[in-house]
N, C-alpha and C positions, 0 to 999 in steps of 0.2 A: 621614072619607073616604067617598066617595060611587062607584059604581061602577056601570057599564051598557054592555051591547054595541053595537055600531051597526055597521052593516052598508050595503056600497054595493053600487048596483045600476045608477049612470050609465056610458055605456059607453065613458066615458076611465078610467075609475075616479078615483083622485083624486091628478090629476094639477094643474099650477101653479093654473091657476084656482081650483078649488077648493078646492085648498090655500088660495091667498090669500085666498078667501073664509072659508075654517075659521078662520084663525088672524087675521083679523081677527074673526071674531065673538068669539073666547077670550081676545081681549087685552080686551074690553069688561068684563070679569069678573076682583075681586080674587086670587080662588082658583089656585091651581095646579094647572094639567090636563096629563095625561099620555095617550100613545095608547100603548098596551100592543097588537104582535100578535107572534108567536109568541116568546115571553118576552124581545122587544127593547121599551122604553120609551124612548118620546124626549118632551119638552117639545111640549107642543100649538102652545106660541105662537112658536113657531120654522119657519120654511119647511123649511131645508134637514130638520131633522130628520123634521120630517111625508112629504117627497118620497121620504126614506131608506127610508121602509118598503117602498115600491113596493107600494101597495096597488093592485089593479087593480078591477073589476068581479067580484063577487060575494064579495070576501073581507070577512070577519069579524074585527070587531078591536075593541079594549076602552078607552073612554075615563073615565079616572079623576080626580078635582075632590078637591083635600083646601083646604079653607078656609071662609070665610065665606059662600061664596056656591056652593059647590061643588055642588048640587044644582041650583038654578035654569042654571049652566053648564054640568054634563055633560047634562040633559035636552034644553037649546036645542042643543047640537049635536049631540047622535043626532037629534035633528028635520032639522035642518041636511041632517043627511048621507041622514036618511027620505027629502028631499024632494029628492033630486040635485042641489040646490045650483042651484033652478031652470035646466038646464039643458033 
């Protein structure tokens, strides 16, 4: 299991688009990724679940990879989410 925080800073926060941009990148990767934010986890590669969080601008939240590739997948999307999801 692999673990790292990621943190948004775009001022929709992460809302549809880049949701569907998130969960497309996570479905690119065998591993299973979770967003962990205040001791709710929902499946990375899921829309609704991701939107569920209501993550906005500036909040903190933790993305978790248990598999084969679980590393190279939580790193590419704290990057993902570093970079606002070129917005």
């Amino acid at each position: 299991m692999y673990i790292k925080p990621a943190y948004i800073d775009n001022e929709e926060g992460l809302h549809a688009r880049p949701a569907t941009f998130f969960i497309q990148k996570a479905n690119e990767f065998e591993s299973n990724i979770w967003i962990e934010k205040d001791e709710r986890r929902v499946n990375a590669k899921s829309l609704l679940g991701v939107l569920s969080l209501g993550i906005t601008k500036g909040m903190e939240f933790t993305i978790i990879g248990e598999g084969p590739d679980e590393k190279e997948a939580v790193d590419t999307l704290v990057e993902l989410c570093a970079t606002n999801f070129a917005e």
